[in-house]
C-alpha positions, 0 to 999 in steps of 0.5 A: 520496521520489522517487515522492512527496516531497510525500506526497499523489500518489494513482494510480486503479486497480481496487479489491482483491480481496475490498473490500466498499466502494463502487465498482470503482475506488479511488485508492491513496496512492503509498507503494511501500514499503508493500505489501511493507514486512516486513524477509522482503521486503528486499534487500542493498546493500553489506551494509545490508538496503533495504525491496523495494518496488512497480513501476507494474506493481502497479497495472495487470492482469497482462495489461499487465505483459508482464515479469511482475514487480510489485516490484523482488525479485520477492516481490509476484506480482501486482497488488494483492498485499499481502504478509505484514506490509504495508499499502496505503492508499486512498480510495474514490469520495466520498473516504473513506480505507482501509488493508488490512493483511496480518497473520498471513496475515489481511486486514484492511480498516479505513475510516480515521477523518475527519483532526482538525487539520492535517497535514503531508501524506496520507502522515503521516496514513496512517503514523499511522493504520497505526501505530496499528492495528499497535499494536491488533493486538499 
């Protein structure tokens, strides 16, 4: 909620590694929890666990990242790195959405079906459509 709390900021980077879609450069939907959202990847406040997530460092090469550190624990080691159990969200250059998802040590990169009716945000939107791919894949 403090990175986005409107649900809808996207931030333009190299594609991943490994995309077969158009263009070099994509922009990824701000949800820094999600690309290391798997409970393995937490840390402990006064004893309740708090999801690790990504730092703007994700999203830049590893040569402007002079600390070397990707996301708040350390378990993300480089940018773009989806860990195990999580998901990032993206749209490519005519603005059609994807999701890459890290499940069981596969990649899976899914284009995202035109939105029907009216959402509340983009957020909402990509949250549903990663529900139900989990839900596909069980």
């Amino acid at each position: 909620m403090l990175v986005d709390p409107f649900g809808s900021r996207l931030h333009t980077a190299a594609a991943l590694p490994g995309w077969e879609g158009k263009g070099s450069r994509v922009r990824y939907l701000m949800e820094p929890g999600d690309p290391c959202e798997d409970v393995r990847f937490s840390y402990q406040v006064g004893g309740v666990p708090l999801s690790d997530f990504v730092l703007p460092s994700f999203y830049r090469t590893p040569a402007s990242n002079a600390e070397g550190k990707y996301s708040h624990t350390g378990a993300v080691t480089k940018p773009l790195e989806i860990l195990e159990g999580g998901y990032i969200s993206f749209f490519d250059r005519e603005g059609n959405g994807w999701q890459r998802f890290v499940i069981k040590g596969q990649v899976h990169d899914r284009e995202l079906p035109p939105e029907k009716g009216r959402l509340l945000n983009l957020r909402e939107f990509c949250d549903a459509q990663a529900r139900a791919f989990r839900r596909s894949q069980r």
